[in-house]
C-alpha positions in Angstrom: 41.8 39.0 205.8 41.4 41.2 208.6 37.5 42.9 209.3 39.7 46.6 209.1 40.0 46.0 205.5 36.4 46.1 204.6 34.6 49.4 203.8 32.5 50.5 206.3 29.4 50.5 204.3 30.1 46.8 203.4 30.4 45.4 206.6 27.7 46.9 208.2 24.9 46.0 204.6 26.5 42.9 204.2 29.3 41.3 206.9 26.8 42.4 209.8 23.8 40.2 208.9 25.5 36.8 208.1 25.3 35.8 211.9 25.1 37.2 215.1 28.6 37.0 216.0 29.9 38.7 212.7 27.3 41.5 213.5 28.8 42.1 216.8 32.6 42.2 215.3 31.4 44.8 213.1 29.6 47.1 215.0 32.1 46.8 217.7 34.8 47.3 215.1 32.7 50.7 213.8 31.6 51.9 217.0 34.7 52.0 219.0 35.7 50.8 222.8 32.9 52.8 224.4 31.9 50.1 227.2 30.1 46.6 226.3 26.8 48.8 227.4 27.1 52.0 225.0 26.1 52.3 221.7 27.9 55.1 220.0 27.1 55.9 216.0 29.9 57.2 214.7 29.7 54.9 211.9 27.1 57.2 210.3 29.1 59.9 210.2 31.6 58.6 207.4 31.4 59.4 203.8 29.8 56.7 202.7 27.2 56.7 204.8 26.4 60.0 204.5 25.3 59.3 200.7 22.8 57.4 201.9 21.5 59.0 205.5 22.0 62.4 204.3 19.7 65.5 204.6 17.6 64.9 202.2 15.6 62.0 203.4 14.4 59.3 200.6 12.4 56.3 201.2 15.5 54.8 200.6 18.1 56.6 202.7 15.0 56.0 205.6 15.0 51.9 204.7 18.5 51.9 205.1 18.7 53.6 208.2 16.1 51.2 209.8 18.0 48.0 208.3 21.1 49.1 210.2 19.3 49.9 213.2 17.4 47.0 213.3 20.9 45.0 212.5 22.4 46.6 215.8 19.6 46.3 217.9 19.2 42.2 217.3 23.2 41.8 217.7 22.9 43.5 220.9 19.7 42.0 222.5 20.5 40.6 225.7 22.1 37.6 225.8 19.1 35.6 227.9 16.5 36.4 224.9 18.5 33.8 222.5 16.2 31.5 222.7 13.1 32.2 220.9 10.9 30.2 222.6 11.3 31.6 225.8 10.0 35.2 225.7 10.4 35.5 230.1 12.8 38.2 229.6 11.7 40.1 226.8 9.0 43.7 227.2 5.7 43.4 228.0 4.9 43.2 224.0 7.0 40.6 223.6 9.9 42.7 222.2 14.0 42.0 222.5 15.2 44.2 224.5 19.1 45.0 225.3 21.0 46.3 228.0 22.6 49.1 226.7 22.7 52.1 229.0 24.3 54.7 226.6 23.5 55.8 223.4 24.9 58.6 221.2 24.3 59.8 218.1 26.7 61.9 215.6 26.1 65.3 214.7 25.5 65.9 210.9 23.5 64.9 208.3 22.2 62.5 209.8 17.9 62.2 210.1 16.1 60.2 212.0 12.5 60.0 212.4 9.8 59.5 215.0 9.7 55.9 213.4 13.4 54.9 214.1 13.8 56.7 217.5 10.6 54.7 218.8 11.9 51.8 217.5 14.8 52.3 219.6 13.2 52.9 222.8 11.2 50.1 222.4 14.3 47.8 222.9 16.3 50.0 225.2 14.2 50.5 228.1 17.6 50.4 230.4 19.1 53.5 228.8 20.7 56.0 231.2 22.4 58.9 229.0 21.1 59.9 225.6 23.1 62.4 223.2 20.5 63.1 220.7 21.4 65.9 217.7 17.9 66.4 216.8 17.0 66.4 212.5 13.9 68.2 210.8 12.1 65.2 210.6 11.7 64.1 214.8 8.5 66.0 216.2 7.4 66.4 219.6 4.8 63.4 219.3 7.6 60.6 218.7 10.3 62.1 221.1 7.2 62.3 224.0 6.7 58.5 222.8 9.7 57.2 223.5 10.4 59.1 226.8 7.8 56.7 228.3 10.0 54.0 227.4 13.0 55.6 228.8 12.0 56.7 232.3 15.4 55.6 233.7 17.4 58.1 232.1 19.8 60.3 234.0 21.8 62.4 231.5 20.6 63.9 228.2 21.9 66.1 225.3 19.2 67.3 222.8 18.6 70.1 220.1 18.5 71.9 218.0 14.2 72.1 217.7 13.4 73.6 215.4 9.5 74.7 217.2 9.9 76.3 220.7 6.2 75.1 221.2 7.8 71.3 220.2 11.0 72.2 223.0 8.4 72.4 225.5 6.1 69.2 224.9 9.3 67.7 224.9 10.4 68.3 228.1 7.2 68.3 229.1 7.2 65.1 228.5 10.9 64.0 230.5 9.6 65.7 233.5 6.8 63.9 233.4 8.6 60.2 232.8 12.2 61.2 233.5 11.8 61.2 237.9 15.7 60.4 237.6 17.3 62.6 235.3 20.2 64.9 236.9 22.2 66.4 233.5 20.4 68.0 230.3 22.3 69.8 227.4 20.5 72.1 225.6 22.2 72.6 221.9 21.5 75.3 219.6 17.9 76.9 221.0 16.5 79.6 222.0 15.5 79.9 225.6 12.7 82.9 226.1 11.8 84.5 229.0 8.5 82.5 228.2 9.9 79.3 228.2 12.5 79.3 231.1 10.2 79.0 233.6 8.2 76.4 232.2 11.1 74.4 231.9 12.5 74.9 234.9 9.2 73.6 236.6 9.5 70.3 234.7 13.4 69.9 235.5 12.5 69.6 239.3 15.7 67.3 239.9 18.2 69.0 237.6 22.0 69.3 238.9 23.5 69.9 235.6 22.3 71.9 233.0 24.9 72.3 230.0 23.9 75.2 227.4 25.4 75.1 224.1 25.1 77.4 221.4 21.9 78.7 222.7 20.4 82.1 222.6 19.3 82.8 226.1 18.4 86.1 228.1 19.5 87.5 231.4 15.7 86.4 232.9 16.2 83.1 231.3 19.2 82.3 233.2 18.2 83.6 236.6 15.0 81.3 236.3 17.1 78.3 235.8 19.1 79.4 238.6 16.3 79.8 241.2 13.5 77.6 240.3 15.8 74.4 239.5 16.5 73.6 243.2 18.7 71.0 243.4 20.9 72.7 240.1 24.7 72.3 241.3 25.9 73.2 238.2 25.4 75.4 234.9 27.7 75.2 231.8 27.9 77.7 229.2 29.7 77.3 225.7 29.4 79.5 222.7 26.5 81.0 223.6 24.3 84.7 222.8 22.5 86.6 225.0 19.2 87.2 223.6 17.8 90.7 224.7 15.7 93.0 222.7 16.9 93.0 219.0 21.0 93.1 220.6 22.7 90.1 220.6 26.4 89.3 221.8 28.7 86.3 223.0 28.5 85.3 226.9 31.8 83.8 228.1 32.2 80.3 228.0 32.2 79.8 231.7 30.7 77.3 234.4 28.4 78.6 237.3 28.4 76.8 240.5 26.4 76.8 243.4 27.7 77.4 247.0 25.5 77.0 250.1 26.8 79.0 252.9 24.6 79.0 255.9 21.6 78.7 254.2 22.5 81.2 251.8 22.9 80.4 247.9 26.2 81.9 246.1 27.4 81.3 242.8 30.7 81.3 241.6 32.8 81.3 238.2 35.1 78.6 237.1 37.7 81.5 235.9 37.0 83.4 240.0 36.8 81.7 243.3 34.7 84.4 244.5 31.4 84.1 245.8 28.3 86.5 244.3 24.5 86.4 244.9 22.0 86.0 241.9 21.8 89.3 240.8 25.9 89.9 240.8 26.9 86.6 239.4 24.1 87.3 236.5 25.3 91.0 235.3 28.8 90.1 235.9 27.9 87.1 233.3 26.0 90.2 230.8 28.6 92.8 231.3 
């Protein structure tokens, strides 16, 4: 009987934890062909998991949740930690680690705490990209706590928050243990005049910021434009400008940055021509 005919729910409650190996066909079965080194949770997102790590977070629907995670995180500890009574390769508290270097997470109903996500840092100190839908029920405190674990990640996608106050501790935080990270997505928040700058200061070695559905003003954007030095790259999708009580639709568009002797231009993916800061920016709000 082929693993395909098995419900979803069933083979990762049930098929998953007879062994190692079967654990592995599973979750490679669920996850898709993203890369031995990528964990990708789309499993989550069908029906019948939904039911049970839906919106509304029981004690239950939170149990279950940690059973699978802890199921995917022992089937893909690295290979050299199999035996148990040499702990050479494992954390400095004598954690399993893995090697994966990708992990992303579906948007939807899906709510994980401060518990889980440390619980997942713990064991993934290797991981390089991060898509993280954010739920009500991840705070500042945990996301900050598992940053420390991740300090080799180069590419990020987080939001929506919920706190503006929380969106700054938080990157507070990946500036602070995040000296390699080059791409950030911002999804679904709201990017003041106040908070722009203080972001930008943090985001010393952004080249790629990606907005998405955010609310963001005209200051907002030209901070990001001239404190984030190294920035190569802005992209905008489905986003409002966010001035005074007005708000409208910016065109989807990419920014890029253009240095002509010693002089910084912008440009728009939809015109090859070159502006300055204050052009490209009321061309964008016009």
């Amino acid at each position: 009987m082929g693993i395909s005919l098995f419900k979803p729910l069933f083979l990762i409650s049930t098929v998953s934890l007879v062994c190692r190996s079967s654990g592995r066909v599973c979750f490679d079965h669920l996850s898709g062909e993203d890369g031995d080194n990528t964990l990708h949770f789309t499993i989550l997102n069908c029906d019948c998991c939904r039911r049970l790590v839906g919106s509304k977070v029981t004690h239950f629907k939170k149990a279950f949740l940690m059973k699978f995670l802890r199921g995917v995180m022992d089937v893909y500890r690295r290979d050299d930690d199999d035996d148990d009574d040499d702990d050479d390769d494992d954390d400095e508290d004598g954690i399993r680690v893995t090697s994966i270097t990708r992990m992303v997470f579906p948007s939807g109903p899906l709510q994980l705490t401060d518990h889980h996500l440390l619980y997942l840092a713990e064991r993934s100190p290797e991981l390089r990209e991060l898509s993280l839908p954010f739920g009500r029920n991840i705070k500042h405190e945990g996301l900050s706590r598992a940053i420390r674990y991740w300090n080799r990640m180069e590419e990020m996608s987080i939001g929506p928050v919920i706190c503006n106050n929380d969106i700054f501790r938080i990157i507070e935080a990946i500036g602070i243990n995040c000296k390699k990270l080059e791409a950030l997505e911002f999804l679904g928040l709201v990017l003041t005049q106040q908070l722009s700058p203080e972001i930008a200061k943090s985001l010393k070695g952004l080249k790629l910021l990606r907005l998405e559905m955010v609310h963001i003003s005209k200051v907002s954007l030209k901070n990001f434009l001239s404190k984030c030095k190294k920035l190569q790259k802005v992209e905008i999708w489905h986003c409002l400008t966010l001035e005074g009580m007005e708000s409208n639709f910016l065109a989807s568009c990419e920014i890029k940055k253009t240095e002509m002797n010693g002089v910084t231009k912008w440009s728009l993916s939809r015109d090859a021509e070159l502006y300055d800061m204050k052009n490209i920016l009321n061309l964008l709000w016009q």
